[in-house]
C-alpha positions as CSV (number, residue, x, y, z in Angstrom):
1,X,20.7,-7.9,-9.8
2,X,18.0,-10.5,-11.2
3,X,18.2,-13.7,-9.2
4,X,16.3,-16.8,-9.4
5,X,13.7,-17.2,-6.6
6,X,16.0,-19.5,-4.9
7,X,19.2,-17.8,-5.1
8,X,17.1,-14.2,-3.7
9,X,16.6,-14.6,-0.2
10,X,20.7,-16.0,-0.2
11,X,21.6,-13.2,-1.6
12,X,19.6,-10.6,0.6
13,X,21.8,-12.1,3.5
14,X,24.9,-11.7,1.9
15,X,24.3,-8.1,1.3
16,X,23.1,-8.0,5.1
17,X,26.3,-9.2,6.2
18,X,28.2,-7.1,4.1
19,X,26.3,-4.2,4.6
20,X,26.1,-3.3,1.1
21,X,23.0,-0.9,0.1
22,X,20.3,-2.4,-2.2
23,X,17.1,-0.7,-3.7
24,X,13.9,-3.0,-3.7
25,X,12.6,-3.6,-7.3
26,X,10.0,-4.8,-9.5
27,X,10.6,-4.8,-13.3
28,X,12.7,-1.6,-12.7
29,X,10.8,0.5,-15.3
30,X,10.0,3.5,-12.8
31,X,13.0,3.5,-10.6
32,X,13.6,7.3,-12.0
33,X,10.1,8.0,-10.5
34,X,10.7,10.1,-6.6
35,X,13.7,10.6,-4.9
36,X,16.8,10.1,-7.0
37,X,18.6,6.6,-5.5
38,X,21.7,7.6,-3.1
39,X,23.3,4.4,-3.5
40,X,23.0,0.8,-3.9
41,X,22.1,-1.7,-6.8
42,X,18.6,-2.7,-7.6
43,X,17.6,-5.6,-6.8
44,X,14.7,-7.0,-9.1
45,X,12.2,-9.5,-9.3
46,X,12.1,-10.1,-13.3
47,X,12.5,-13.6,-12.9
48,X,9.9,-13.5,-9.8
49,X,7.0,-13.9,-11.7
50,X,3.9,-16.0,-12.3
51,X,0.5,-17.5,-10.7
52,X,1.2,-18.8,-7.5
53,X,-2.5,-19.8,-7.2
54,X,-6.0,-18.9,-8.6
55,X,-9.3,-19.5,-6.9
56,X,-11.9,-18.6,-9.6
57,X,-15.5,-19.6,-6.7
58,X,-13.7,-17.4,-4.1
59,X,-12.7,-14.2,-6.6
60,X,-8.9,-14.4,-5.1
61,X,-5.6,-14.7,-6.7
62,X,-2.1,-15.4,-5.1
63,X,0.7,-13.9,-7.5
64,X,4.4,-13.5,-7.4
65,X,5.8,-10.4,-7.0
66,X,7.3,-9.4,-10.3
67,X,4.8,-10.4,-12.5
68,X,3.5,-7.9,-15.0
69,X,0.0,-6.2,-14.6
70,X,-0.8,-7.0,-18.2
71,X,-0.1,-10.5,-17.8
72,X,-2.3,-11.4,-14.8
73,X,-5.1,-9.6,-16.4
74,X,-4.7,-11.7,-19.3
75,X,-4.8,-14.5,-17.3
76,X,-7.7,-13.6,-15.6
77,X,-10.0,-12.5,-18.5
78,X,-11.3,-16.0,-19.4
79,X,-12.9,-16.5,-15.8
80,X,-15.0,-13.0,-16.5
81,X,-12.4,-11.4,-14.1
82,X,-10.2,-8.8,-13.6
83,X,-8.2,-6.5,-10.9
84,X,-9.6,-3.2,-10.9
85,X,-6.9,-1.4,-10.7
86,X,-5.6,1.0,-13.4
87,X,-2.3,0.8,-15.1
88,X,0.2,3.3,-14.0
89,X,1.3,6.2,-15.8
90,X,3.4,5.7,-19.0
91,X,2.1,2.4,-19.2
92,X,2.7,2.5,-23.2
93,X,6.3,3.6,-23.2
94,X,7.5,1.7,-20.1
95,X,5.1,-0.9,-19.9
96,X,2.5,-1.7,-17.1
97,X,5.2,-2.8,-14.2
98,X,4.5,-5.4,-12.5
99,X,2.3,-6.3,-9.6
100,X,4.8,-6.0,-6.7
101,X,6.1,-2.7,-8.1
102,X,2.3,-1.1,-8.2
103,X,2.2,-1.9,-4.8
104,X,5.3,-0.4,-3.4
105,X,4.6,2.8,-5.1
106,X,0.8,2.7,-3.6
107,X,-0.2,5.1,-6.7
108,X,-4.6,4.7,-6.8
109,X,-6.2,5.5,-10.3
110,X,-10.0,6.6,-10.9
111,X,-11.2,3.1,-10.3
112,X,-10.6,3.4,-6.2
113,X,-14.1,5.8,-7.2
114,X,-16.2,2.4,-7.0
115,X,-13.6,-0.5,-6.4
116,X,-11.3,1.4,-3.8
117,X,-7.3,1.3,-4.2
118,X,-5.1,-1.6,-4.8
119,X,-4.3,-1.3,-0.7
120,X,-7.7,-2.1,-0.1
121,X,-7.9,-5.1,-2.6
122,X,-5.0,-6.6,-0.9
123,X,-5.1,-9.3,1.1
124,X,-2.1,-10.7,2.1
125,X,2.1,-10.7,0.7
126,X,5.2,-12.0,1.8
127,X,8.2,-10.3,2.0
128,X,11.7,-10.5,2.6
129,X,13.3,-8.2,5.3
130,X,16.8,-6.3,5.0
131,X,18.3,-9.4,6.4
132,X,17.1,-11.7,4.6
133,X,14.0,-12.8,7.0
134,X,11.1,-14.3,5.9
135,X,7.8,-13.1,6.7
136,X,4.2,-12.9,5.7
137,X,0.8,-10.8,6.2
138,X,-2.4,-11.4,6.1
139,X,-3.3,-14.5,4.3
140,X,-4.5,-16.1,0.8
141,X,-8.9,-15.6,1.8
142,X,-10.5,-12.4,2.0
143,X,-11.8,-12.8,5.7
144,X,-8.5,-13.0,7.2
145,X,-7.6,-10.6,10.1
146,X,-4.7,-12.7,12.0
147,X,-1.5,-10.3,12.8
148,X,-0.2,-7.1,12.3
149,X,-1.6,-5.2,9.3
150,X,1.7,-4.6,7.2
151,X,0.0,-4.6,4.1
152,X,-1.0,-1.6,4.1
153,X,2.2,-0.8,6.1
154,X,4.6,-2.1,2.7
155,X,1.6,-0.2,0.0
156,X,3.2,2.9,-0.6
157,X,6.8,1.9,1.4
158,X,8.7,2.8,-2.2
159,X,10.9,-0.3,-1.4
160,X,12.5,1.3,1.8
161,X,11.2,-1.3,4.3
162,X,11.4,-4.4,2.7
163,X,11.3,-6.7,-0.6
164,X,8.1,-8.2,-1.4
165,X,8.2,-11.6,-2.8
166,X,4.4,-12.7,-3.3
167,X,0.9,-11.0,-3.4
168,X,-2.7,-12.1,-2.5
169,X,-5.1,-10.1,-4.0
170,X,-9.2,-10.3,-4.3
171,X,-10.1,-10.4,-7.8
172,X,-13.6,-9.2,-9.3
173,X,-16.2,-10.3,-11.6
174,X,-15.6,-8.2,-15.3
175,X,-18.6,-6.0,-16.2
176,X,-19.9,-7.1,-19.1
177,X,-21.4,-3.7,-20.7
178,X,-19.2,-0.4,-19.8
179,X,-20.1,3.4,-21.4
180,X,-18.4,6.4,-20.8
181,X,-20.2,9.7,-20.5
182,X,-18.3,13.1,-21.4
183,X,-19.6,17.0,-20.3
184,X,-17.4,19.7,-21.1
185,X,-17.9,23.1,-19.7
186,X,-17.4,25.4,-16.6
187,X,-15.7,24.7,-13.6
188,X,-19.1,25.6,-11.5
189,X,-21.4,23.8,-13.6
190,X,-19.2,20.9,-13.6
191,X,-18.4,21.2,-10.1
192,X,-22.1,21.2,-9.2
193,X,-22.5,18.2,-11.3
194,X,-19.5,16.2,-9.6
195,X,-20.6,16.5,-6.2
196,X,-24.0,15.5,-7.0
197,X,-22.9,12.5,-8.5
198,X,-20.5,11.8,-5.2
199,X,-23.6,12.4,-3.0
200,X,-26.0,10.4,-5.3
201,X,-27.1,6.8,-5.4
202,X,-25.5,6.2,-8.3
203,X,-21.8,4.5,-8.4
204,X,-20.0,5.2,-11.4
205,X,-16.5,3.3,-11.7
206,X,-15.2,6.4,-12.8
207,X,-15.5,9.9,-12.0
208,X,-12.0,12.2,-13.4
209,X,-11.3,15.6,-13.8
210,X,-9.5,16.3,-17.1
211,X,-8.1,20.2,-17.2
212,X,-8.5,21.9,-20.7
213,X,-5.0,20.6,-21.8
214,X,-5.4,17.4,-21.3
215,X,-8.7,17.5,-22.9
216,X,-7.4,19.0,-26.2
217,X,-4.3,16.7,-26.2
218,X,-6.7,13.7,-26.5
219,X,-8.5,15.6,-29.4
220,X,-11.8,17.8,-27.6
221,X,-12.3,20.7,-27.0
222,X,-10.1,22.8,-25.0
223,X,-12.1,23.1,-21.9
224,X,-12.2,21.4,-18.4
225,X,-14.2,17.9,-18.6
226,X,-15.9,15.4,-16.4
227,X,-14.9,11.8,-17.5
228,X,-17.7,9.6,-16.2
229,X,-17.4,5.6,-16.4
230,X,-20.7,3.1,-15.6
231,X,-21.2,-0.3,-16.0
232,X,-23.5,-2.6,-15.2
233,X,-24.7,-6.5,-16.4
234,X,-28.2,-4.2,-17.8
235,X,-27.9,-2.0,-21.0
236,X,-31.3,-0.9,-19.5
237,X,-29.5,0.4,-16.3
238,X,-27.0,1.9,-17.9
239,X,-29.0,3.8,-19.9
240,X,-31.5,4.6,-16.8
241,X,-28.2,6.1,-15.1
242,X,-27.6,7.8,-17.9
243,X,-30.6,9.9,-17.5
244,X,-30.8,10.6,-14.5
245,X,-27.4,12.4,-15.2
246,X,-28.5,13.9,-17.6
247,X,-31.7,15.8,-15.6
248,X,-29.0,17.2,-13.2
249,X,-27.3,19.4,-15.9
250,X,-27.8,21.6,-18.7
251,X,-24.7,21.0,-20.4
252,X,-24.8,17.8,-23.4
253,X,-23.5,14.3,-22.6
254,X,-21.2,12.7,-25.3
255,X,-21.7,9.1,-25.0
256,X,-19.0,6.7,-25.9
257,X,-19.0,2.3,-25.8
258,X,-16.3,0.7,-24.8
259,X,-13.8,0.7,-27.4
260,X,-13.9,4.2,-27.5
261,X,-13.8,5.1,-23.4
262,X,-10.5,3.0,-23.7
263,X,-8.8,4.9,-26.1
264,X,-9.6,7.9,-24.0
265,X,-8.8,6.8,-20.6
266,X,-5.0,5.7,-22.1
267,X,-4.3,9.6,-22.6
268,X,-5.0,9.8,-19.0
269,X,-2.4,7.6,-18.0
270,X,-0.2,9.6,-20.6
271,X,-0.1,7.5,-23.6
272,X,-1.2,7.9,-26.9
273,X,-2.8,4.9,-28.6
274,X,-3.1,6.9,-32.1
275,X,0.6,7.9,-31.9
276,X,0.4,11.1,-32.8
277,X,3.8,11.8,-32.2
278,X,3.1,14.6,-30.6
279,X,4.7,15.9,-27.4
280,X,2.1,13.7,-25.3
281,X,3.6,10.8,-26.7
282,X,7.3,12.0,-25.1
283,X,8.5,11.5,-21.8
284,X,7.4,14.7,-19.7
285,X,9.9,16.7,-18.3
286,X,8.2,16.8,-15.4
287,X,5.5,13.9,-13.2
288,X,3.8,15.4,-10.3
289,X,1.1,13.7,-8.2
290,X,-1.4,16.0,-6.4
291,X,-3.8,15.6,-3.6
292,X,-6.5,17.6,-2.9
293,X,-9.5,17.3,-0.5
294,X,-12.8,16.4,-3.2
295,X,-14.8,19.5,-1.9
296,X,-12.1,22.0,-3.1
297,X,-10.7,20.1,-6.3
298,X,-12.6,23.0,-8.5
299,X,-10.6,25.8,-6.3
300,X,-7.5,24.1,-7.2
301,X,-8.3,23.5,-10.9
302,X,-8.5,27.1,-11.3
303,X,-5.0,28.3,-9.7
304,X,-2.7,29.9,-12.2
305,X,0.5,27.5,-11.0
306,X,-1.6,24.8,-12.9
307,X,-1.4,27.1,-16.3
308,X,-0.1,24.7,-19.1
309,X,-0.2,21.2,-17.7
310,X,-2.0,18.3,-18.5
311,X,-3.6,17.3,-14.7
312,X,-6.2,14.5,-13.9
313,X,-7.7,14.2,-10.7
314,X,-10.3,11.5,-9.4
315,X,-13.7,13.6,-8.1
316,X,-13.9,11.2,-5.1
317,X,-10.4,10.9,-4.0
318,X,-9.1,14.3,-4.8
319,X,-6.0,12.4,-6.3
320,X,-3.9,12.7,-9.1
321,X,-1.2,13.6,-11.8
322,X,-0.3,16.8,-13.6
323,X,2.5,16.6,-15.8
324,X,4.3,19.2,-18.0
325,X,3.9,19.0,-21.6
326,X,6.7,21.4,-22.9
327,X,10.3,19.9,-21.8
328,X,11.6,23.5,-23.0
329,X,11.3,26.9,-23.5
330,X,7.7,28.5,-23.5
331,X,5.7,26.8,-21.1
332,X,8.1,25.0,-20.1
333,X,7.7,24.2,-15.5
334,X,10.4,25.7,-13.9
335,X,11.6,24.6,-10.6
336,X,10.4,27.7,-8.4
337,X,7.1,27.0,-9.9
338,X,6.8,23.9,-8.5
339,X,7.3,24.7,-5.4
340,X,4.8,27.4,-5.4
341,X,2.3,25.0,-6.6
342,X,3.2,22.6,-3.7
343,X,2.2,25.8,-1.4
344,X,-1.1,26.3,-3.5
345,X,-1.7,22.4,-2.6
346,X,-1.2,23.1,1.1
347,X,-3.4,25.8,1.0
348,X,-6.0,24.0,0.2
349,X,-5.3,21.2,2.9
350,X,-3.5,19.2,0.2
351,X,-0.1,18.0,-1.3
352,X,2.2,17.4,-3.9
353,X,4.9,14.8,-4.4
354,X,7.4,15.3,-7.7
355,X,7.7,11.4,-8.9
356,X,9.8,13.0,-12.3
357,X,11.4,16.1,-12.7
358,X,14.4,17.9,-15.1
359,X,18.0,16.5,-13.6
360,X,19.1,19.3,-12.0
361,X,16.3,20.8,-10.8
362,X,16.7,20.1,-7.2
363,X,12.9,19.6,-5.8
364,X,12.1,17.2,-3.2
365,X,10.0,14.6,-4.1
366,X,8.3,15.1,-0.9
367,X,8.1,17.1,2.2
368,X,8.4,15.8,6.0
369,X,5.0,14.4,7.2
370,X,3.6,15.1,10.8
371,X,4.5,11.4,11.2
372,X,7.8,11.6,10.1
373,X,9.5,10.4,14.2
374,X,7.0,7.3,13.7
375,X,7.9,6.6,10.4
376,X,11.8,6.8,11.1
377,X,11.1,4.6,14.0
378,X,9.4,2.1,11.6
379,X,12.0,2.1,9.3
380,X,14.8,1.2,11.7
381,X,12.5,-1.9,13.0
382,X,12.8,-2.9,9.6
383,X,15.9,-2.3,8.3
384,X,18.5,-1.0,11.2
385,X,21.1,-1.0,8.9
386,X,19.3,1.4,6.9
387,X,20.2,-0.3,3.9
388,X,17.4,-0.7,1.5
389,X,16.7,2.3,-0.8
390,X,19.0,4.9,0.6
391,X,17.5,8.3,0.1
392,X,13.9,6.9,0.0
393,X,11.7,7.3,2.8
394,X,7.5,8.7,2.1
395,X,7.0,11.1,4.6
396,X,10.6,12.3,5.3
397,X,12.6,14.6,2.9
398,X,15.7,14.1,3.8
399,X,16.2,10.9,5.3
400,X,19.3,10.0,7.8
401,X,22.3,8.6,5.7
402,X,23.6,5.2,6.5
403,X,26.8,4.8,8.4
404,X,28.9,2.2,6.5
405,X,30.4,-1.0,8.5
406,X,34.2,-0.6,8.5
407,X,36.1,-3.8,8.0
């Protein structure tokens, strides 16, 4: 279902009154990510889309809730700004998704190191509830704190609480000069080098962990590697940052402008701008995100359930994706692995949520959270009727199914 913004909050009542499941959407190019759907038509917001309003002097922009990623960034470029948020995964396949969709899924990328995550750059959105109500948080200015915080509340809800119609988000000025820094080597030395950096007075925009598969999928040497990112409106800073990194480690620094940092970052979002055609360039078999605390993110790198993926992980967050690169036979992530990898997570005071996997092979996307009562309370404030994206709840594994009306 793609209606027209006046048809859509019309039509979210009719389904209310009939009682008829939906599933919350964006552009609909990742509903295959997490829990598979138990019922119940998308509902998107392709025709949803577009600049609601754009304050260039007060770095805030006030978007509608299907509009692509790509396009707002377009749209911002020619004021010198941007939002610093990184495309989702697949973004060259599937496309970037649009603005309302990145949102749901609450997925940060390695610029939360310096700008923080999308949740944090929101300022306000409306919504639509499962009956069709109205509502709106936050407001369209960055120092707004009137009413309930549900922005951070609907970033990360996967759809299941509500439909959100419109965005407010601060924007930020573009750096004009960005160079990436590249060190290949042990997990120690590189370790060592990563918590400095995370303890120093310098603020990179980026700090990632790339494993040794990644790494020689994107054409380096087949060793772990710390992606660092600066910018800065000085070449001269820049290139002071750059050596004070360098005095803090034995190992060389490959330097790389722009252009080049680009092309490198894109095979961390698992596309391939040469188009190899290699199996990097296919849909994985399987998408895991992982969560680690920063201090252990060298333990983890170094577990044998890891053996053969591609995995990125932000230093500062401890977040990221591992995905499998063989969809069969040798190498190929089998089920039972999974699972002990999601015990390997926990371990280490982590955990893993499966956002693709093989059909068939039966692992939940995630596992019940201490909050889960609180968050199955939440959910029937907001949707009773437990209509909207049956099956999909963060935080509970299995939630309760929905009892049809009869009649």
């Amino acid at each position: 279902m793609s209606p027209d913004a006046n048809e859509l909050q019309e039509l979210v009542r009719e389904l209310h009154r009939q009682g008829s499941p939906w599933v919350p959407c964006g552009l609909g190019s990742r509903l295959d990510w997490g829990p598979p759907l138990q019922d119940g038509l998308p509902l998107s917001c392709t025709r949803l889309r577009g600049i609601v309003d754009h304050n260039p002097g007060d770095f805030t922009i006030s978007v509608r809730a299907g509009t692509p990623l790509l396009e707002v960034q377009a749209a911002l470029a020619p004021h010198r700004q941007w939002l610093a948020v990184d495309q989702p995964w697949g973004s060259q396949r599937r496309g970037a998704g649009s603005l309302g969709g990145l949102v749901a899924r609450g997925l940060a990328g390695g610029y939360r190191q310096r700008y923080l995550g999308i949740r944090d750059q929101l300022i306000g959105l409306s919504l639509l509830r499962a009956d069709g109500t109205a509502a709106r948080a936050g407001g369209r200015v960055v120092k707004n704190v009137a009413g309930y915080d549900l922005m951070r509340l609907f970033c990360g809800s996967w759809g299941s609480l509500g439909l959100i119609t419109e965005l407010s988000l601060r924007t930020l000025p573009l750096p004009p000069i960005r160079r990436g820094l590249v060190l290949q080597g042990s997990l120690t030395e590189l370790g060592s080098l990563s918590q400095w950096l995370l303890g120093s007075s310098l603020s990179p925009e980026r700090l990632d962990w790339w494993n040794a598969p990644l790494a020689a999928a994107a054409g380096l040497e087949a060793a772990p590697l710390l992606l660092i990112a600066l910018a800065s409106i000085s070449a001269a800073s820049l290139t002071q940052q750059q050596a004070a990194i360098a005095a803090q480690t034995p190992l060389p620094l490959r330097q790389l402008e722009a252009a080049s940092l680009d092309q490198l970052l894109a095979h961390a979002r698992g596309d391939d701008p040469i188009a190899r055609g290699d199996e990097l360039s296919a849909e994985p078999a399987w998408l895991l995100r992982l969560g680690f605390s920063p201090d252990r993110v060298t333990q983890a790198l170094a577990a044998p359930e890891l053996e053969g993926l591609a995995i990125e992980l932000a230093a500062g967050s401890g977040l990221g994706l591992a995905w499998s690169l063989a969809a069969a036979g040798s190498g190929a992530l089998e089920p039972e692995r999974v699972r002990r990898l999601r015990q390997h997570c926990q371990r280490l005071g982590g955990w893993l949520q499966v956002l693709r996997q093989p059909q068939g092979s039966a692992v939940a996307a995630w596992e019940d959270a201490p909050s889960r009562s609180m968050i199955e309370r939440l959910k029937r404030q907001f949707d009773p009727q437990l209509q909207l994206a049956p099956g999909r709840l963060p935080g509970v594994a299995n939630p309760a199914a929905r009892v049809r009306r009869s009649g």
